[in-house]
C-alpha positions as CSV (number, residue, x, y, z in Angstrom):
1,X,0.7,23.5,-23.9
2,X,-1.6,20.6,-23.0
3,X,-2.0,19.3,-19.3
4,X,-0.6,16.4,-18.0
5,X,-3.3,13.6,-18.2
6,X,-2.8,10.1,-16.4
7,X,-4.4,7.6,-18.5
8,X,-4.6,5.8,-15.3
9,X,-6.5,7.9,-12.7
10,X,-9.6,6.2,-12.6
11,X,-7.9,3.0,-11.7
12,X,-5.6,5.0,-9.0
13,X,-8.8,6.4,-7.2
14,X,-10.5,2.9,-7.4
15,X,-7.4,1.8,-5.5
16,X,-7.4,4.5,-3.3
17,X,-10.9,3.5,-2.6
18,X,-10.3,0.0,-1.6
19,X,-7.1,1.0,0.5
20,X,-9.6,3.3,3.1
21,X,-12.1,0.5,3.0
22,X,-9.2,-1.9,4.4
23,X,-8.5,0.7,6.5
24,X,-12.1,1.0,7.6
25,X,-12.4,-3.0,7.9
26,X,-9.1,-3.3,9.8
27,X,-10.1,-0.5,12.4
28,X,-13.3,-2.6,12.8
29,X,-11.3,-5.9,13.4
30,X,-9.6,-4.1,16.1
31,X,-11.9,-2.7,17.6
32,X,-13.8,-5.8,18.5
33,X,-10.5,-7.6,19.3
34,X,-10.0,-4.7,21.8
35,X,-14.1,-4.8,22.7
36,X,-13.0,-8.9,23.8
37,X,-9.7,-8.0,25.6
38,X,-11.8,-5.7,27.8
39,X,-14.3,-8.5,28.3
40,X,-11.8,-11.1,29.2
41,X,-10.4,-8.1,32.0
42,X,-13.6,-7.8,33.4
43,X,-14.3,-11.5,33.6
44,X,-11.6,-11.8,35.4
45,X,-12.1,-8.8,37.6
46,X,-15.7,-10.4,38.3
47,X,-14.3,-13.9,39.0
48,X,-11.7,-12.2,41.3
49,X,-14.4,-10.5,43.5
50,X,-16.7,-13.5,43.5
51,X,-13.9,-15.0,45.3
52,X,-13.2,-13.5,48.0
53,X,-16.9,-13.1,48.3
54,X,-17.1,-16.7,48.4
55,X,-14.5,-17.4,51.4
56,X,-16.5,-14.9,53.3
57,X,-19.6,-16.7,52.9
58,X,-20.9,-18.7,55.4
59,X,-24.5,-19.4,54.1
60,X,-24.4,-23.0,52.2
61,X,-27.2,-21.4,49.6
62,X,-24.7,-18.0,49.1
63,X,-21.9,-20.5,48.4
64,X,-23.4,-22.9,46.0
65,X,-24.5,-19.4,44.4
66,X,-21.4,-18.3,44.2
67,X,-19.7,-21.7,42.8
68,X,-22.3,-21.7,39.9
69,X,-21.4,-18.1,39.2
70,X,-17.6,-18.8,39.5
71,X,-18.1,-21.8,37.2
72,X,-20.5,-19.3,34.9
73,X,-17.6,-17.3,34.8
74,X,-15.1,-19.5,33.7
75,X,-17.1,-20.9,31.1
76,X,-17.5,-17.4,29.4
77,X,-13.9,-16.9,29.8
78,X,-13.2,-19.7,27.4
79,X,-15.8,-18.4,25.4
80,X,-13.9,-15.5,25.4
81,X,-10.7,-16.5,24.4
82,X,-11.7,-18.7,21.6
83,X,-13.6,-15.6,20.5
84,X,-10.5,-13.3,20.5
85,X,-8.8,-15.9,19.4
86,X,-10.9,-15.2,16.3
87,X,-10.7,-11.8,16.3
88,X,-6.7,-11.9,16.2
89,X,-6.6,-13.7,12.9
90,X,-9.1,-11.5,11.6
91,X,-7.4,-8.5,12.3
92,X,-4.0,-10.1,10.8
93,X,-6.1,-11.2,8.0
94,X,-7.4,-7.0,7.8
95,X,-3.5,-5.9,7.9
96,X,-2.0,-8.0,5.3
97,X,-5.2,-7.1,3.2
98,X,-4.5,-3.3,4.0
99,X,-0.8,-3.7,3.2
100,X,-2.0,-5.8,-0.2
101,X,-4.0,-2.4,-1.0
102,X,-1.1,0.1,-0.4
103,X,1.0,-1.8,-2.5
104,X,-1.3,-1.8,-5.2
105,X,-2.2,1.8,-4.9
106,X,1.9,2.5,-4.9
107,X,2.8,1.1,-7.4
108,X,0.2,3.1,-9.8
109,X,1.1,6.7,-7.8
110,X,5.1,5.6,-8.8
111,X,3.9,5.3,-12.6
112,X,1.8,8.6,-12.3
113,X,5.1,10.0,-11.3
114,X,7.0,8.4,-13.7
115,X,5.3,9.7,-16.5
116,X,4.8,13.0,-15.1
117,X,8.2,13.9,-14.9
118,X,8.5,12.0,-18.5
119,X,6.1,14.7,-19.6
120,X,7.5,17.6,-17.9
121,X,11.0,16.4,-19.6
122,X,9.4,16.4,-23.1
123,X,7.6,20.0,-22.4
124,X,10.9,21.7,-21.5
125,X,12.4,20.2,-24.6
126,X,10.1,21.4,-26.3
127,X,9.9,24.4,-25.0
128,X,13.9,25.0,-25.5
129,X,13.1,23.6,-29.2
130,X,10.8,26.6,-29.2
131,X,13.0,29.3,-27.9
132,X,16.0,27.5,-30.5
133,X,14.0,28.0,-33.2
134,X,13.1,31.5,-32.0
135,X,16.5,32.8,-31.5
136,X,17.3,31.1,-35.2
137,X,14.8,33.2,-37.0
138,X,16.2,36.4,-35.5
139,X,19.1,36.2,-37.1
């Protein structure tokens, strides 16, 4: 009895292959949107302490300091945020490109299962042909 061949394997494992790199691209995206979220928390952890720094101050040069630092600050914030900005619609992008590869890789699994259990179907009728045409010769 011959094995069950899928005439398309090579195209299943191709699929397979691009659905990990989407998965590998998407866990980049993430990463970095994550990487900015943390960046805008300690911005604002910075900007926080710089404050009440600053209404401690009584030094005109430490104050003036602390404004340009303040104003540093909120200047890389927005950076920030247009930055993660970004990053979100490059991870959504990454997701609906990951989902695009499962699907693809699906639907060729469903059709390896398909015809497998169309093969195993014909194999047991054959193989009950076999035994029919066994049992008839014994008689």
């Amino acid at each position: 009895m011959k094995t069950f061949n899928f005439s398309l394997e090579k195209v299943l494992e191709v699929r397979a292959f691009n659905q990990r790199q989407s998965e590998i691209k998407l866990g980049e995206a993430t990463a970095e949107s994550t990487r900015l979220k943390m960046r805008l928390q300690d911005l604002a952890q910075k900007r926080l302490s710089t404050s009440l720094k600053q209404s401690s101050s009584n030094k005109i040069e430490n104050m003036i300091a602390i404004e340009h630092y303040i104003l540093w600050l909120d200047k890389e914030k927005e950076k920030t945020l247009k930055d993660l900005a970004s990053a979100e619609l490059l991870v959504e992008k990454r997701r609906k490109e990951l989902n695009e590869a499962m699907k693809q890789r699906k639907v060729l699994e469903k059709l390896k299962e398909k015809q497998f259990f169309a093969y195993r179907k014909e194999m047991y009728k054959k193989e009950e042909q076999e035994i029919d045409d066994i049992a008839k010769n014994k008689k």
